[in-house]
C-alpha positions, -999 to +999 in steps of 0.1 A: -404+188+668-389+194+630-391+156+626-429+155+630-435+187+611-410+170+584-431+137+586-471+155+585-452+175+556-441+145+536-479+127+544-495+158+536-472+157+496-480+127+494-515+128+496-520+156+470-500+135+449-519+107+451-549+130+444-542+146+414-527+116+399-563+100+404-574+129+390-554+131+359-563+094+355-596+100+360-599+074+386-623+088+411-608+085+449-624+068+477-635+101+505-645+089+538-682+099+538-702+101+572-723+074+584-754+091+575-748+091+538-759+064+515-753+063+475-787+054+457-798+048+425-813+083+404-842+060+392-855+052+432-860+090+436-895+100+448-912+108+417-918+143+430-880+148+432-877+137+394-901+159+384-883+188+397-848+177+379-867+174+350-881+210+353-877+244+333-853+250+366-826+222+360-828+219+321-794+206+307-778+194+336-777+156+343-776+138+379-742+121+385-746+112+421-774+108+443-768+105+479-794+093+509-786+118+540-803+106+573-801+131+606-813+134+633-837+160+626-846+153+587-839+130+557-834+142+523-816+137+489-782+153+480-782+157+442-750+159+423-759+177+391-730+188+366-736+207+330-708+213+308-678+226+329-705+233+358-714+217+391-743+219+412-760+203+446-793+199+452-807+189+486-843+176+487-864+162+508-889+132+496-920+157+490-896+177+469-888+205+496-855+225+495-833+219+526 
């Protein structure tokens, strides 16, 4: 029993250091993402979606990572938006309708 807590230990060291090495290098790290999610381009955005970014309500921040979500029940944007030291997600749908 202490050889597997020992060994999940050791995986579990190893990971963060991995991590925050990536980090410090500012090399970003792959994360398993569900099958529903799919990286798109900003500029394919409904253009009721951009309008919104663009928007008294968003002012200042920039998109850095758009992602395609596809359930059973819906389908919308997740919007990575950052400002300064800030972070921010959005979820949209295609008629620009908060999820």
């Amino acid at each position: 029993m202490k050889k597997i807590i020992l060994a999940c230990a050791a995986v579990a060291f190893m990971t963060a250091g991995f991590t925050a090495k990536a980090m410090y290098n500012n090399t970003p790290v792959a994360v398993a993402e569900d099958d529903n999610k799919t990286q798109v381009d900003p500029a394919t955005l409904p253009d009721a979606v951009k309008a919104t970014l663009a928007g008294d309500a968003y002012k200042g921040w920039t998109v850095s990572n758009v992602w395609l979500v596809k359930t059973a029940s819906a389908e919308y944007y997740q919007i990575e938006l950052t400002k300064e030291n800030q972070k921010n997600t959005v979820k949209l749908d295609k008629d620009d309708k908060t999820v």
